[in-house]
C-alpha positions in Angstrom: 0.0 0.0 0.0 2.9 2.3 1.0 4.4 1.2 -2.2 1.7 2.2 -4.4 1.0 5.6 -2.6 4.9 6.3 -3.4 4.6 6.0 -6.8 1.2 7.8 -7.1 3.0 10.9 -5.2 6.0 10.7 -7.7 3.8 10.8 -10.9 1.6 13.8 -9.7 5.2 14.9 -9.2 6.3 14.4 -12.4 3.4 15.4 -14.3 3.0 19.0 -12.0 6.7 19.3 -14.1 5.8 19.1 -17.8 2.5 20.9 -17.2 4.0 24.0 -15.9 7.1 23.7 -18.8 9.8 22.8 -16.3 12.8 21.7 -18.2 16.5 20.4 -17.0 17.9 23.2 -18.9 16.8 26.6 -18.5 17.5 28.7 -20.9 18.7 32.6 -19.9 15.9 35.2 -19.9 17.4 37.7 -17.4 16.4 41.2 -19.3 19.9 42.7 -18.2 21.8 39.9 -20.0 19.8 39.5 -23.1 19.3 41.5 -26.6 16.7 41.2 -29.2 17.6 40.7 -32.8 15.4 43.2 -35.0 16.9 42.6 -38.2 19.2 40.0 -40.3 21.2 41.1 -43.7 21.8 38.3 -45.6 24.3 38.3 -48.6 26.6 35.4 -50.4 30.0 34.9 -48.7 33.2 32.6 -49.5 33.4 29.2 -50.2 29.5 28.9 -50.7 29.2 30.8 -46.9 26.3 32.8 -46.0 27.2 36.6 -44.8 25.1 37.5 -41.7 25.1 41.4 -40.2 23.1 42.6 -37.8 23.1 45.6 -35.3 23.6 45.5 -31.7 22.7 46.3 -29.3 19.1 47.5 -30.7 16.8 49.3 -29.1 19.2 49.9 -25.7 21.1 53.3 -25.0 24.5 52.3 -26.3 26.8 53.1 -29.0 25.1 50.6 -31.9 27.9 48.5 -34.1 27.7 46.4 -36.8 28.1 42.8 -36.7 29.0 40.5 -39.5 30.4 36.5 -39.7 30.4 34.4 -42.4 28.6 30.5 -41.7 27.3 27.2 -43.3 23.9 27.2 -41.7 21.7 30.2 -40.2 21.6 28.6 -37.2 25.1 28.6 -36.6 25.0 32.2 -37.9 22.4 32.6 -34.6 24.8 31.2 -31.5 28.7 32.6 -33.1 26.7 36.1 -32.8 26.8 35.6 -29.0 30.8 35.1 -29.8 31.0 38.4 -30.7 28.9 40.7 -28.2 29.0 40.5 -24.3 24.9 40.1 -24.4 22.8 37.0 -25.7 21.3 38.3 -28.6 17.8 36.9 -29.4 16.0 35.7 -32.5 12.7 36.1 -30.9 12.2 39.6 -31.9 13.4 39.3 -35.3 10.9 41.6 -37.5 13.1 42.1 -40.7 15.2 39.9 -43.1 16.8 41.7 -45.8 18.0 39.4 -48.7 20.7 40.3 -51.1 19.6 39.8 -54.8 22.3 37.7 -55.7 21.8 35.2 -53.0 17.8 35.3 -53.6 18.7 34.7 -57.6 20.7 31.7 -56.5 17.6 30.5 -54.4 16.5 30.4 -51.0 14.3 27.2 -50.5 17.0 26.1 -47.4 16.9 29.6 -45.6 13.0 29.8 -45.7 12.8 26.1 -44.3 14.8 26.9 -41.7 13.1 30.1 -40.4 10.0 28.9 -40.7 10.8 25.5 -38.4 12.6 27.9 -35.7 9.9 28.0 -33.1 11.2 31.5 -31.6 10.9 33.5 -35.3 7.5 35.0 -35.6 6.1 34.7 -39.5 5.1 38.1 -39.5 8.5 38.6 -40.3 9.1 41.1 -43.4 11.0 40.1 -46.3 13.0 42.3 -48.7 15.1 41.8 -51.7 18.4 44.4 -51.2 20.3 45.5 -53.9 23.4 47.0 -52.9 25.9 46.6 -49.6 23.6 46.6 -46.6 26.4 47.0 -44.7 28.0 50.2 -46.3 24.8 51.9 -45.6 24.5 50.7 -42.2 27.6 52.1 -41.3 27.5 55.7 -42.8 24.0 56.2 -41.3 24.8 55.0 -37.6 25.4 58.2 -36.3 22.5 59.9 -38.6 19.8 58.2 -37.6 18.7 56.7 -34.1 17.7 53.0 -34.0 18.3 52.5 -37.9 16.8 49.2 -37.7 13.9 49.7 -36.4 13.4 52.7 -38.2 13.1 50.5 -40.8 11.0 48.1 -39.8 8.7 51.0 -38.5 8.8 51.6 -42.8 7.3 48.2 -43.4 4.6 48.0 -41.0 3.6 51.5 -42.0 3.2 50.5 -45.4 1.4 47.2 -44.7 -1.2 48.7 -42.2 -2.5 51.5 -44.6 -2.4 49.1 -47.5 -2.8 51.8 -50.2 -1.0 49.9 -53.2 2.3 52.0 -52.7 4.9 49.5 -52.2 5.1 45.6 -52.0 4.9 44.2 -48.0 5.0 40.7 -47.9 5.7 38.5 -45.0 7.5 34.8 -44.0 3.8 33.4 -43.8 2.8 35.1 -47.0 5.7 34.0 -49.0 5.7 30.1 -47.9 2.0 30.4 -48.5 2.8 31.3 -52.4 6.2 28.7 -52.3 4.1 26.0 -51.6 0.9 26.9 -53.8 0.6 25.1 -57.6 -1.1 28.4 -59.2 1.2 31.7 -57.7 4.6 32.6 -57.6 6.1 34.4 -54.5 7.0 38.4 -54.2 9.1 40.3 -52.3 9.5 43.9 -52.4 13.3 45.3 -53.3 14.9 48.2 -52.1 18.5 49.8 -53.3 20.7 50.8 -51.1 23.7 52.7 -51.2 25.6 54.6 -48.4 23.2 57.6 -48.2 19.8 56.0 -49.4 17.5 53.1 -48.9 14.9 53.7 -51.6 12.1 51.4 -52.9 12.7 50.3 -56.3 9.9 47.4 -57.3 8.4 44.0 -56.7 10.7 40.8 -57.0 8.9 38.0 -59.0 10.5 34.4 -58.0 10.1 30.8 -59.8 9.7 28.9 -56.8 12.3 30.2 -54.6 14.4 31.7 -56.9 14.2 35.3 -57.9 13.6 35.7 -61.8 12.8 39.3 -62.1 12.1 42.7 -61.0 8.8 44.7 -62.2 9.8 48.2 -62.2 8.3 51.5 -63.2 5.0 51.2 -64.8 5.1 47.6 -65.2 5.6 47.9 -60.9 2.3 50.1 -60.8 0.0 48.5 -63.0 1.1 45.1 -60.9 0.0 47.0 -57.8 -3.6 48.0 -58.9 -3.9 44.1 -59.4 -2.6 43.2 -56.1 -3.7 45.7 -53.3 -6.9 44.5 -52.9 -8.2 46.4 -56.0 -6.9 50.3 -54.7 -4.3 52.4 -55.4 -3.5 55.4 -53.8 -1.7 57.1 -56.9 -0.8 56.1 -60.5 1.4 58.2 -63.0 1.4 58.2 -66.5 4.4 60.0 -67.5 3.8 59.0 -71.3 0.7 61.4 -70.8 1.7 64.2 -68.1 -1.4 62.6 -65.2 -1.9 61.5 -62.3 -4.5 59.3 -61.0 -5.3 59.1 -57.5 -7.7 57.1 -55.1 -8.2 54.1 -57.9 -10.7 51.2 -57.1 -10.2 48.7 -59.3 -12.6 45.5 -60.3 -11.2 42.7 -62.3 -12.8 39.6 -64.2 -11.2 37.0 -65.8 -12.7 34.7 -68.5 -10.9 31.4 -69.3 -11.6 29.1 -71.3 -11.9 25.5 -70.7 -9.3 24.5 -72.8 -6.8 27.3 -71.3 -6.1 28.4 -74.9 -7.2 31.8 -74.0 -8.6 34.7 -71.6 -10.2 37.7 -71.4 -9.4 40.5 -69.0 -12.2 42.8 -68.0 -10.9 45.8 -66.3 -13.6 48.7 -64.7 -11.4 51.8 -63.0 -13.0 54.1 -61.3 -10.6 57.3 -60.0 -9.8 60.8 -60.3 -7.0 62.9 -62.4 -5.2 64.9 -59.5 -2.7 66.2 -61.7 -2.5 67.0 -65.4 0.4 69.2 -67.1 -0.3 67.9 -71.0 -1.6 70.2 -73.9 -5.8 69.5 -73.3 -8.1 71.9 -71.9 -9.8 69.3 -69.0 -12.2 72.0 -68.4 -13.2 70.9 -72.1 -15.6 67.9 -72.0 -14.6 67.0 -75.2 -11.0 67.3 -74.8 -11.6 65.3 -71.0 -13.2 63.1 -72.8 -10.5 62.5 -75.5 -7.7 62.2 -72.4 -9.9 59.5 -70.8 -9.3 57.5 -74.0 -6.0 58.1 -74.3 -5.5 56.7 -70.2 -7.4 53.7 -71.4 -5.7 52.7 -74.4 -2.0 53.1 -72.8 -3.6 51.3 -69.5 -4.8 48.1 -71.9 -1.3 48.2 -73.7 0.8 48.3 -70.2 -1.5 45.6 -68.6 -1.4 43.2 -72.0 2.8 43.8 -71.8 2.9 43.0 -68.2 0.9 40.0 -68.5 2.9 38.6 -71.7 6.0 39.4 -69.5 4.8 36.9 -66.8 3.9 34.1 -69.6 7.7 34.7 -70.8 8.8 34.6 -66.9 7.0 31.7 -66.3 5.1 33.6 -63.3 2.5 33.9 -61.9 2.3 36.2 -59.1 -1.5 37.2 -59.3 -2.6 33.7 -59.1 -4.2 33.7 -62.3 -4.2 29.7 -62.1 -6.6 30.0 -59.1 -9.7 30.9 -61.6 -9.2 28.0 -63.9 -10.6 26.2 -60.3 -14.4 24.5 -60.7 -17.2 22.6 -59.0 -16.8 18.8 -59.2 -13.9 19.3 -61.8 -10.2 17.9 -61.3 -7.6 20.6 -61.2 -4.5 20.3 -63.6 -1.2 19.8 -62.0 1.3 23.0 -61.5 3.1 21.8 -64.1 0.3 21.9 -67.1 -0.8 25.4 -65.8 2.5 26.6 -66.3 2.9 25.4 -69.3 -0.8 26.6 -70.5 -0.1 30.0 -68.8 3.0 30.1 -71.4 1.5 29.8 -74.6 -1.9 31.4 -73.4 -3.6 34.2 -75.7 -4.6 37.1 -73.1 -7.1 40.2 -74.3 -7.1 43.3 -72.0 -10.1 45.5 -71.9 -10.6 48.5 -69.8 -13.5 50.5 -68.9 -12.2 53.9 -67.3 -14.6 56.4 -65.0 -12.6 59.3 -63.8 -13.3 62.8 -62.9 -11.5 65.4 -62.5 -11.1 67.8 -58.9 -12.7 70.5 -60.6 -15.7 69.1 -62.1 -16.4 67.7 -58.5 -16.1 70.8 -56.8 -18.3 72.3 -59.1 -20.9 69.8 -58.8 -20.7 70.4 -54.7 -21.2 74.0 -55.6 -24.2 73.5 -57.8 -25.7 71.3 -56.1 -28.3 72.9 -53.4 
């Protein structure tokens, strides 16, 4: 009986333990001894190495320096950090990883995996294509600008909560989401740097993991009226001298069943905020003439975009998600692909815009 009463005592024991996450080893979470990672810099080393920088100590009132090692695995890259800086620095709090463009063209299957297993790495975390030394502008702006790295973090998360179609935001979840999907191809946005600026230069497409190409210019514009939810804060036409602003934007795709062809059916409602070209927009006639002018160089920008893709072999508007029906088998990644490729796309737009004027003159008029 004593026997048995022993053993009761000892499992209650035991299982009081793993319910309340006791563990032989303890790990070290004293605040005073520990620093949070913010960002990573990723770039191709020696020897088929992976550069690593990072800044420490972030978000503390020291001097901030740069710190940079050259491993075989990320998670290596994590513990020979602590090597190099008195506090443990932690992955928890990562919120930015910025990838070089020639390591992303070489592929990155093997770094994704391996951030999205590590338990402590949130998959909010924002990914961005760099082009340019990361480091070099790192160190000229360390004494410019307060907490550089989560200044620029604070630029990503401003962009993603307002959503207006500006720039690209895409996070770890987002991207593995697209990776591991037969009809889309993965984004990330890209940024150049140099030792004075960290500007926004367009959307990265990638074939599976591996970056193909970068939509710049209009071809980066048009993608983002397709992308952001249907809205656009601002599109130029600098082939025309306008502006559009506050663009909704409603789309409809018609394949056919043999995915020989489609038919784009674009209606864009907006407003011309700026115009410095030769019409008189006061003129109705001459508006109207400027209206189809937007529309025809819209339909030939959105046709070359699209034909682009085919050529890429991309598909970063998931396209291949429409050619989905009822009670009907979908075709394999591959045969989309390879249909997407030699598919025969029409573009049709239906433009509403008004001008600033004419709708201040309405408000006026009416009583």
């Amino acid at each position: 009986m004593r026997t048995f009463r022993w053993i009761s005592i000892c499992c209650i024991w035991i299982l009081t333990l793993l319910t309340t996450g006791c563990s032989t080893f303890v790990e070290n979470n004293k605040i005073e001894e520990i620093a949070p990672v913010v960002f990573w810099s990723l770039r191709q080393g020696e020897n088929g190495k992976v550069k690593i920088s990072t800044l420490a100590p972030p978000l503390i009132n020291e001097k901030k320096r740069l710190l940079s090692l050259q491993v075989d695995l990320l998670k290596l890259g994590s513990k020979d950090f602590n090597f190099k800086y008195y506090r443990e620095l932690k992955n928890a709090q990562i919120r930015l990883l910025m990838i070089d463009e020639g390591l992303a063209k070489q592929g990155i299957h093997s770094l994704i995996n391996t951030l999205s297993l590590d338990p402590e790495i949130s998959s909010r975390l924002y990914l961005v294509v760099t082009k340019g030394n990361v480091e070099d502008y790192i160190n000229s702006q360390l004494e410019k600008q307060e907490d550089l790295d989560f200044f620029i973090y604070l630029l990503f998360k401003h962009y993603e909560a307002n959503n207006e179609g500006v720039i690209t935001v895409v996070n770890l979840h987002e991207f593995i989401k697209k990776l591991y999907s037969p009809y889309a191809s993965p984004i990330m946005p890209v940024f150049k740097v140099s030792k004075e600026d960290f500007t926004y230069e367009g959307t990265a497409f990638f074939q599976r993991d591996r970056l193909i190409t970068i939509a710049k210019a209009m071809d980066e514009q048009v993608f983002q009226l397709f992308n952001h939810h249907h809205y656009a804060k601002l599109l130029s036409i600098p082939e025309l001298s306008v502006g559009i602003g506050h663009i909704r934007l409603k789309q409809n795709w018609s394949i056919q069943p043999d995915r020989t062809s489609t038919k784009l059916t674009v209606d864009l409602h907006g407003s011309i905020e700026e115009y410095r070209g030769d019409k008189d927009i006061m003129n109705p006639e001459e508006e109207v003439q400027l209206n189809r002018e937007i529309q025809t160089r819209l339909e030939i920008q959105t046709k070359e975009l699209l034909t682009n893709m085919q050529r890429w072999k991309v598909d970063p508007l998931q396209v291949g998600n429409r050619t989905l029906r009822p009670f009907a088998r979908p075709v394999s990644e591959q045969q989309w692909f390879n249909d997407w490729e030699h598919m025969k796309i029409d573009v049709s737009y239906r433009i509403h815009l008004h001008t600033l004027i004419s709708l201040k003159t309405s408000s006026l008029m009416s009583p």
